[in-house]
Each structure stands twice: as structure tokens, then as C-alpha cells.
PyMOL Python script that loads the backbone (N, CA, C, O; Angstrom):
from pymol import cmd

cmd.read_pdbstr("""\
ATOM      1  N   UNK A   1     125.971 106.598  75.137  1.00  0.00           N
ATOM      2  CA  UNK A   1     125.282 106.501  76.419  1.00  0.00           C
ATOM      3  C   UNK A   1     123.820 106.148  76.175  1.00  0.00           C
ATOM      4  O   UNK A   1     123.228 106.529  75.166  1.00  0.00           O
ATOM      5  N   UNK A   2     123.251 105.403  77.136  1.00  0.00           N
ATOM      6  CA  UNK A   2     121.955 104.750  77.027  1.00  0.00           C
ATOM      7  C   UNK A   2     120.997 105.801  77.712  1.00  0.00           C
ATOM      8  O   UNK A   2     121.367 106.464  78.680  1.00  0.00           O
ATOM      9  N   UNK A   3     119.366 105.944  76.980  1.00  0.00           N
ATOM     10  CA  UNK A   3     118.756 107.290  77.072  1.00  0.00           C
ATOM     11  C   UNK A   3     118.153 106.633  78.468  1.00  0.00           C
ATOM     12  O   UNK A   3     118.606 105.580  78.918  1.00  0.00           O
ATOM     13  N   UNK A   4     116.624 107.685  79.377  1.00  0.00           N
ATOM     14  CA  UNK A   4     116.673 106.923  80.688  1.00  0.00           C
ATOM     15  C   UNK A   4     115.746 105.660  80.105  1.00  0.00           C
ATOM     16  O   UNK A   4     115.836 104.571  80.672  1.00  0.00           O
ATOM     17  N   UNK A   5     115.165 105.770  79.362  1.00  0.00           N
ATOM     18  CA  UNK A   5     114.090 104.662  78.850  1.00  0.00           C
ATOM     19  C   UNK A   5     114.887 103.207  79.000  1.00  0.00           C
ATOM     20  O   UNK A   5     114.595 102.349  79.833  1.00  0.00           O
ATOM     21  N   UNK A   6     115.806 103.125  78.155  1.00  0.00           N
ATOM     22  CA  UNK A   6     117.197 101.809  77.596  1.00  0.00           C
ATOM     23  C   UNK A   6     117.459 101.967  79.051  1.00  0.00           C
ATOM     24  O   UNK A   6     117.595 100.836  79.517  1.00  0.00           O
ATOM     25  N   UNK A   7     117.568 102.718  79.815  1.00  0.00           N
ATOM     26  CA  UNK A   7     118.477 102.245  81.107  1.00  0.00           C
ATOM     27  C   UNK A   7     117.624 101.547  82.167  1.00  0.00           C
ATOM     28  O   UNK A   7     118.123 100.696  82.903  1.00  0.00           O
ATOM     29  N   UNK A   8     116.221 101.937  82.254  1.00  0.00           N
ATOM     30  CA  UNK A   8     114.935 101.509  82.968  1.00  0.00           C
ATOM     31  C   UNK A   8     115.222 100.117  82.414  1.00  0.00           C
ATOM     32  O   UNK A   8     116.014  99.427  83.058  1.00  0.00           O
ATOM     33  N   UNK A   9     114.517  99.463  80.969  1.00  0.00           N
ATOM     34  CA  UNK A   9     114.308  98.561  80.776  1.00  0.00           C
ATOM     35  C   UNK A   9     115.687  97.508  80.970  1.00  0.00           C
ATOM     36  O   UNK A   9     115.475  96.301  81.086  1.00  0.00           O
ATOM     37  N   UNK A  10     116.751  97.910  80.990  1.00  0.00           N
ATOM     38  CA  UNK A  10     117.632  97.015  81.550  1.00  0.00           C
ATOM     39  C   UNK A  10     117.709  96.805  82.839  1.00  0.00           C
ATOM     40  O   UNK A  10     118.049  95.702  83.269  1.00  0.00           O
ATOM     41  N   UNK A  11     117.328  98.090  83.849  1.00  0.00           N
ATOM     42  CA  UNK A  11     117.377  97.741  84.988  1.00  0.00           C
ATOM     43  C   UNK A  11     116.020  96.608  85.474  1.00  0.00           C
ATOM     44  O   UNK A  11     116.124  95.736  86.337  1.00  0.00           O
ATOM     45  N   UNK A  12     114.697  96.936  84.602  1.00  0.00           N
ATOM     46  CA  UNK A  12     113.706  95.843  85.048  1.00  0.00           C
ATOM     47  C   UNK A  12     114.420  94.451  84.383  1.00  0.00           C
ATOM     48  O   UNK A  12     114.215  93.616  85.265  1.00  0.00           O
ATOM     49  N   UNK A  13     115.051  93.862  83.436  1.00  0.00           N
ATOM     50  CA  UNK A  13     115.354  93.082  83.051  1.00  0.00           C
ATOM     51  C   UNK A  13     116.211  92.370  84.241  1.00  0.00           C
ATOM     52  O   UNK A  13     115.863  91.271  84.674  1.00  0.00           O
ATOM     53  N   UNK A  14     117.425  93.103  84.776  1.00  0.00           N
ATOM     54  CA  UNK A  14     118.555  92.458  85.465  1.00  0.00           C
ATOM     55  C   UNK A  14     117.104  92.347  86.759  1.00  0.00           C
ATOM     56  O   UNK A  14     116.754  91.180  86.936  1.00  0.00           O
ATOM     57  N   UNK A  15     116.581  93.042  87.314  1.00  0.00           N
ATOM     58  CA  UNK A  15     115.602  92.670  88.219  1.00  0.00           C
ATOM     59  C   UNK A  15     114.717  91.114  88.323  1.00  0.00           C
ATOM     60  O   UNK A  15     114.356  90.396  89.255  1.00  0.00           O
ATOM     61  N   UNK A  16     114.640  91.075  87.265  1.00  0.00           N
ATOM     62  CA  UNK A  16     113.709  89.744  86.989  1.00  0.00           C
ATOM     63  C   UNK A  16     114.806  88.294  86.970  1.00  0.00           C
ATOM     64  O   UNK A  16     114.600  87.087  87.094  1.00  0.00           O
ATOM     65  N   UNK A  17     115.922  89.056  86.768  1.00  0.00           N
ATOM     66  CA  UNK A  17     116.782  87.671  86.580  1.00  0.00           C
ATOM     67  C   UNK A  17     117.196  87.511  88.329  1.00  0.00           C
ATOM     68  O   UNK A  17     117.571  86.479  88.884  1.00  0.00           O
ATOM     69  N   UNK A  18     116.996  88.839  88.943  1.00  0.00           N
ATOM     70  CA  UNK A  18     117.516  88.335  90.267  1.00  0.00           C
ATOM     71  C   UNK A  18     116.560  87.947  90.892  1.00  0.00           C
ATOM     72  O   UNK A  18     116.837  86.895  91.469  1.00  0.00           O
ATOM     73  N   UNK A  19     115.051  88.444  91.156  1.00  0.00           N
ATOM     74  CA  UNK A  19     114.101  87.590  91.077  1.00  0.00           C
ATOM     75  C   UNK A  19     114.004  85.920  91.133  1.00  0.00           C
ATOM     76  O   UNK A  19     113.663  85.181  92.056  1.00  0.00           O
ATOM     77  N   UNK A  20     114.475  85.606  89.662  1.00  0.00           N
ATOM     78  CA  UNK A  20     114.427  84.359  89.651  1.00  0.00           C
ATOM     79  C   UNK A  20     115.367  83.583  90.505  1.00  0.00           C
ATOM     80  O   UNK A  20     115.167  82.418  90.848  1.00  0.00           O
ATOM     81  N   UNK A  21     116.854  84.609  90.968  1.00  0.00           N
ATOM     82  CA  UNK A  21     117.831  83.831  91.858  1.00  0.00           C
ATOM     83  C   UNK A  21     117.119  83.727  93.158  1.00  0.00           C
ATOM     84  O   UNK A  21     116.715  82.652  93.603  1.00  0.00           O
ATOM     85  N   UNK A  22     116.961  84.977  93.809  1.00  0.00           N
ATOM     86  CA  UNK A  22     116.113  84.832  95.237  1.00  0.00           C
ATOM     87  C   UNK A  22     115.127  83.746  95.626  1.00  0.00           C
ATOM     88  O   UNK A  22     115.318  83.049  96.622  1.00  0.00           O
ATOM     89  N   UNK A  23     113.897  83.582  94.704  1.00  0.00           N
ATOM     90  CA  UNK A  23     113.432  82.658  94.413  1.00  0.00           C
ATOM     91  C   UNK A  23     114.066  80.698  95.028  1.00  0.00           C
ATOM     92  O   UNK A  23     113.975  79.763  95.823  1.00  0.00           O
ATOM     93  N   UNK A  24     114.602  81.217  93.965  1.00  0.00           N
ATOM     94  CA  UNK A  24     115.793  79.953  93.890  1.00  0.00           C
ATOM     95  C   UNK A  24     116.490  79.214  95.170  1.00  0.00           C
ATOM     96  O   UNK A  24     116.853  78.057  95.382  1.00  0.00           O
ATOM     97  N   UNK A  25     116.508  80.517  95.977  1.00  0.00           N
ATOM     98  CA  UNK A  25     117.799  80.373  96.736  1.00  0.00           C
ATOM     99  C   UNK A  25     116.597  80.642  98.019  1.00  0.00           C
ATOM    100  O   UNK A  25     117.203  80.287  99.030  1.00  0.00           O
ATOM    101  N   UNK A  26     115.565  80.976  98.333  1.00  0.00           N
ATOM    102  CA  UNK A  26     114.288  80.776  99.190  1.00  0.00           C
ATOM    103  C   UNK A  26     114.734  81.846  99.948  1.00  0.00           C
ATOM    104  O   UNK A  26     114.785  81.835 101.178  1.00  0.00           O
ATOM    105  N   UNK A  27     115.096  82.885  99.149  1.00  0.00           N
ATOM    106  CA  UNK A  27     115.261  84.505  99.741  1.00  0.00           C
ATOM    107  C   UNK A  27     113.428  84.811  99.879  1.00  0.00           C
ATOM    108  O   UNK A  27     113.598  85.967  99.493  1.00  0.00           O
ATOM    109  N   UNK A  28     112.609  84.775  99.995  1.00  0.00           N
ATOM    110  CA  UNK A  28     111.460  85.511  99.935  1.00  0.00           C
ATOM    111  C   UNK A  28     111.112  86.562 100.501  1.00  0.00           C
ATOM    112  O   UNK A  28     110.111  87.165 100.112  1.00  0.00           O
ATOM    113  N   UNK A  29     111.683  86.898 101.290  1.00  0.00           N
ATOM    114  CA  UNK A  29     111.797  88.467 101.815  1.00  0.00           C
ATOM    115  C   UNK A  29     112.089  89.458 101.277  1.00  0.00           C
ATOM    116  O   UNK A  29     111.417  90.489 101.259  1.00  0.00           O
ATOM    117  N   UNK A  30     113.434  89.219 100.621  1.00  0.00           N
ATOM    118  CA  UNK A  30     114.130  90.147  99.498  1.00  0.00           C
ATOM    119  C   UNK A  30     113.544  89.793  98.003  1.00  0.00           C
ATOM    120  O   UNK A  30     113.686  90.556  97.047  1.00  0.00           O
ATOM    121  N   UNK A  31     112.958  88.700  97.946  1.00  0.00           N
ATOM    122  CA  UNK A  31     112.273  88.979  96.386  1.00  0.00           C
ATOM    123  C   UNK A  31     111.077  89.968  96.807  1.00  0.00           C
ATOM    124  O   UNK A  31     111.042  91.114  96.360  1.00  0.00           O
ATOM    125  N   UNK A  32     110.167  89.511  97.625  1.00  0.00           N
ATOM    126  CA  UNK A  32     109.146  90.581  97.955  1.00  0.00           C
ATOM    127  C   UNK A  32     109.588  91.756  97.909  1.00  0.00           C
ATOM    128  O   UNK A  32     108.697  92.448  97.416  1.00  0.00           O
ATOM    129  N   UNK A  33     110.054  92.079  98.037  1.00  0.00           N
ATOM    130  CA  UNK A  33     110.667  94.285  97.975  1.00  0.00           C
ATOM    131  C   UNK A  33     111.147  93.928  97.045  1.00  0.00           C
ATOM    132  O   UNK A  33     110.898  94.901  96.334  1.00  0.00           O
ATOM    133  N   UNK A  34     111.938  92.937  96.123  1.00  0.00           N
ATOM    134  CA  UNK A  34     112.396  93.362  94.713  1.00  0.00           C
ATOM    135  C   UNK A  34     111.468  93.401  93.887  1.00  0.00           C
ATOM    136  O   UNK A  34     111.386  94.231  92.982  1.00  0.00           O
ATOM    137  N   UNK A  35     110.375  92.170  94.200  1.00  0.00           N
ATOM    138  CA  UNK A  35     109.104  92.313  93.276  1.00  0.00           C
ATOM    139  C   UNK A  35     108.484  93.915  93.183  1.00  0.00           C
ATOM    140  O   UNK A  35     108.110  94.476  92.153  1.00  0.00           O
ATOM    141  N   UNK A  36     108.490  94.460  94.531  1.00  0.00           N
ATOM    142  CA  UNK A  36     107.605  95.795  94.780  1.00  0.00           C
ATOM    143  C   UNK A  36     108.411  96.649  94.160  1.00  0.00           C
ATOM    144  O   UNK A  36     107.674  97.482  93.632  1.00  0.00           O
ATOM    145  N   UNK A  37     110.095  97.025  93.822  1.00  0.00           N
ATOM    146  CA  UNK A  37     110.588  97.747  92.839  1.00  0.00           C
ATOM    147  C   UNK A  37     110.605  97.491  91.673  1.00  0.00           C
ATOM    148  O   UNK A  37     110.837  98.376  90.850  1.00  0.00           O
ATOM    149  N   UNK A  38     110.355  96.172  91.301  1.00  0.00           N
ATOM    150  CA  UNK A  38     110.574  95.885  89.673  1.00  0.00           C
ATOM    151  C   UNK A  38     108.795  96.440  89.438  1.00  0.00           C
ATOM    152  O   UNK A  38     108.641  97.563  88.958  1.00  0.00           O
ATOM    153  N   UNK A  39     108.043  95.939  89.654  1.00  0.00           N
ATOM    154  CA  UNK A  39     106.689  96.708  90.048  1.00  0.00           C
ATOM    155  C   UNK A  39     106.296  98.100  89.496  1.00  0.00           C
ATOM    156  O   UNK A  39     105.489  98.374  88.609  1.00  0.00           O
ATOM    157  N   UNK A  40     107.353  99.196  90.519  1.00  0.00           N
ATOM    158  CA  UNK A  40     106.956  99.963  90.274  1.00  0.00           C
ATOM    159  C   UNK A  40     107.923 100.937  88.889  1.00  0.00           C
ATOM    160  O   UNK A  40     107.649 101.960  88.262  1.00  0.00           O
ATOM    161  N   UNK A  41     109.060 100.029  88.871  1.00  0.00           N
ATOM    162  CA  UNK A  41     110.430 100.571  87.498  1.00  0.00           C
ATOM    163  C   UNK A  41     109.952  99.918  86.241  1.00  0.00           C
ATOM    164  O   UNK A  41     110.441 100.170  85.140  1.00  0.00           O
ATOM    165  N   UNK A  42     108.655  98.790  86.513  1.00  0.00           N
ATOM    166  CA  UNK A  42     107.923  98.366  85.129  1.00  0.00           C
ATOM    167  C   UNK A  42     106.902  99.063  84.683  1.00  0.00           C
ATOM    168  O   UNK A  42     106.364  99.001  83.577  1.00  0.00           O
ATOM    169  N   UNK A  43     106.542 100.040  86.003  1.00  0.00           N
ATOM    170  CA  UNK A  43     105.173 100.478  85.792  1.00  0.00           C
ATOM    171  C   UNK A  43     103.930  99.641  85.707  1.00  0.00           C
ATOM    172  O   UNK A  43     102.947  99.801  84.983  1.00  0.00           O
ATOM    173  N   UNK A  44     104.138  98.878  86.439  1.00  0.00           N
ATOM    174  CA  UNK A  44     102.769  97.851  86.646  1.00  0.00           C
ATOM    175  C   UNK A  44     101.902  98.544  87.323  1.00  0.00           C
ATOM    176  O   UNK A  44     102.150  99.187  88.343  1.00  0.00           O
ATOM    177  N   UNK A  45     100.377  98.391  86.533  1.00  0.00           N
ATOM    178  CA  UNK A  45      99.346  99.461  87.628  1.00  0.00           C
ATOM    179  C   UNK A  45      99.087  98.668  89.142  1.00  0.00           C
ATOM    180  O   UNK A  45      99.556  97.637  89.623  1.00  0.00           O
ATOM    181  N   UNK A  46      98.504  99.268  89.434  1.00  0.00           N
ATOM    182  CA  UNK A  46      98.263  98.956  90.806  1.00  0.00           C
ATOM    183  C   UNK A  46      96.736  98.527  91.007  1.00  0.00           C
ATOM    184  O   UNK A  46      95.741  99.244  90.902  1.00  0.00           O
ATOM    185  N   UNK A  47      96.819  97.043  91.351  1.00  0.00           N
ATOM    186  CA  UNK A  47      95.177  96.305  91.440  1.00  0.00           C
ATOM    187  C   UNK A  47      94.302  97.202  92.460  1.00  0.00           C
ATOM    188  O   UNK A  47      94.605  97.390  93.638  1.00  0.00           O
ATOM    189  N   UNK A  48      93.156  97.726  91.799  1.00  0.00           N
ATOM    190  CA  UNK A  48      92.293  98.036  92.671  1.00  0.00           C
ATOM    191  C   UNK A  48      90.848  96.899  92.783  1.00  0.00           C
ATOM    192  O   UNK A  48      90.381  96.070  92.003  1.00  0.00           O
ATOM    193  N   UNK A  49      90.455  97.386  94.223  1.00  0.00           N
ATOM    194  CA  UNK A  49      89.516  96.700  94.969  1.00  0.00           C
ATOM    195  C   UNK A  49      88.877  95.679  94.311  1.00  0.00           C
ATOM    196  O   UNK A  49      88.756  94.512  94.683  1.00  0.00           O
ATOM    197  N   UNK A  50      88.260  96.476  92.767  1.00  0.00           N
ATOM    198  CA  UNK A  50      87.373  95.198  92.115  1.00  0.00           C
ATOM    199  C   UNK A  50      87.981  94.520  91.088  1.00  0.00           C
ATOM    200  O   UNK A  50      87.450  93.621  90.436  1.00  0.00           O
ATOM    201  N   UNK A  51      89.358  95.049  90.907  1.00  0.00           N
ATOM    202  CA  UNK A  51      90.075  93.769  89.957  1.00  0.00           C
ATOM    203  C   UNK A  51      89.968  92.260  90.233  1.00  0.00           C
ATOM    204  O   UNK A  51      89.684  91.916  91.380  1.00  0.00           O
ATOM    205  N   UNK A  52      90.124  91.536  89.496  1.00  0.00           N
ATOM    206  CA  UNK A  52      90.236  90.022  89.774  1.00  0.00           C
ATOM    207  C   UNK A  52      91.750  89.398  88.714  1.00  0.00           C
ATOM    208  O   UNK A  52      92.021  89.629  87.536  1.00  0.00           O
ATOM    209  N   UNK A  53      92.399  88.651  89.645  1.00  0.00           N
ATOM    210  CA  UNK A  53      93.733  88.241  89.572  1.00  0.00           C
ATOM    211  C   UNK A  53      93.560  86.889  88.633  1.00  0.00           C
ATOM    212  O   UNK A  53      92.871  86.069  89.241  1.00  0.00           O
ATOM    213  N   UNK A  54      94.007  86.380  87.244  1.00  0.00           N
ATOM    214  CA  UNK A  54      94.251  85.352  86.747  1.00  0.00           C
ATOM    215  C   UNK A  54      94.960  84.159  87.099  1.00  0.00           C
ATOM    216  O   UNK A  54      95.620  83.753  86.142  1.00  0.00           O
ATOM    217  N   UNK A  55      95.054  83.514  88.032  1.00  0.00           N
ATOM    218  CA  UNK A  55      96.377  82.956  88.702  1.00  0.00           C
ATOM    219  C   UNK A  55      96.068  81.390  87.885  1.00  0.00           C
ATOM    220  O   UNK A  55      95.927  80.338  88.508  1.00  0.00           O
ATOM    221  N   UNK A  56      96.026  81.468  86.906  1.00  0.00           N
ATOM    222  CA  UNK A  56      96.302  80.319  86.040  1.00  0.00           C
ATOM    223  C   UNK A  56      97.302  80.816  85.411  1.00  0.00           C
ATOM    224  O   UNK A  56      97.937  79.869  84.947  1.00  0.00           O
ATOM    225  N   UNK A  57      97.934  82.091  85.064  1.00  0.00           N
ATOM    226  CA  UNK A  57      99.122  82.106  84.317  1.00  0.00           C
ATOM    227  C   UNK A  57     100.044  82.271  85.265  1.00  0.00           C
ATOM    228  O   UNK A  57     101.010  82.987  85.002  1.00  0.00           O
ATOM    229  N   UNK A  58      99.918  81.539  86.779  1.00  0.00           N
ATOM    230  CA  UNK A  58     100.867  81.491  87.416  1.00  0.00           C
ATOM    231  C   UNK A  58     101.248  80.357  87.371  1.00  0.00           C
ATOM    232  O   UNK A  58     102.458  80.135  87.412  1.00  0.00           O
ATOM    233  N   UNK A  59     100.409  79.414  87.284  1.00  0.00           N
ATOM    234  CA  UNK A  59     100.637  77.802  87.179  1.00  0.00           C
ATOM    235  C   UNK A  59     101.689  77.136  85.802  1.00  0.00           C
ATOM    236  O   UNK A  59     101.663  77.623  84.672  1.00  0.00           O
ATOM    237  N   UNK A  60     102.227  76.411  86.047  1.00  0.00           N
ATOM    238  CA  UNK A  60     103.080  75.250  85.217  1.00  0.00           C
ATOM    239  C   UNK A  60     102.380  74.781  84.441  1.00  0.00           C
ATOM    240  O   UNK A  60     102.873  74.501  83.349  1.00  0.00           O
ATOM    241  N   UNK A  61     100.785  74.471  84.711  1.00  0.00           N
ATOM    242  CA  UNK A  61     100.366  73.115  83.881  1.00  0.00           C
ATOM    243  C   UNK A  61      99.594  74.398  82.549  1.00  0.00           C
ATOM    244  O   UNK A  61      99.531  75.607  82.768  1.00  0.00           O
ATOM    245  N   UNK A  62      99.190  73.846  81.491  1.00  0.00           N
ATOM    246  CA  UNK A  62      98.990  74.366  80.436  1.00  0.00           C
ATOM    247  C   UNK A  62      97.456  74.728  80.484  1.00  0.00           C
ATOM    248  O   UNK A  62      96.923  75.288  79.526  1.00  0.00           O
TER     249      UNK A  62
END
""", "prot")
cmd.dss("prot")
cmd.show_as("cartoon", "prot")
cmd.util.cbc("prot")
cmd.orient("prot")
């Protein structure tokens, strides 16, 4: 049996792959709340006020 750690990181894994289907398929409603659970089952912190967002590693081009 897988401990809860192994079971988390598979569950963020299968998350990201459905992610990429929703996406795909121009679900954006349901990726938004999947994003906000994979989020919080990755433990991603939470941006405060004076953070600043990189959105070049959102982009395609290099």
C-alpha cells in the first residue's frame, strides 16, 4: 500500500494530466477549480499582495 505522501503526489500528477485535457477540450470552468485543488494538494503558496508573477514561463517562445 502507498504511504499518504506516494498517494498525494499521484493524485497531483493524474490532476495535471486532466488539466491538460480540460484545457484541450475548452472546459475552463472545470480546469479553474481543478487548478485551485491541484493548488492546494501541491501545496503551492499562496501569492501575496506584493508578489510579482513571471509570466514568461507561461509563454511558448524561449
Amino acid at each position: 500500500m502507498m504511504d499518504a505522501g506516494s498517494m498525494r503526489d499521484r493524485a497531483v500528477m493524474l490532476m495535471r494530466e486532466a488539466l491538460e485535457l480540460l484545457d484541450a477540450a475548452g472546459e475552463s470552468d472545470a480546469a479553474l477549480h481543478l487548478q485551485w485543488a491541484h493548488d492546494i494538494a501541491a501545496r503551492v503558496p499562496v501569492l501575496q499582495p506584493d508578489d510579482e508573477i513571471d509570466l514568461k514561463r507561461f509563454l511558448d517562445e524561449p
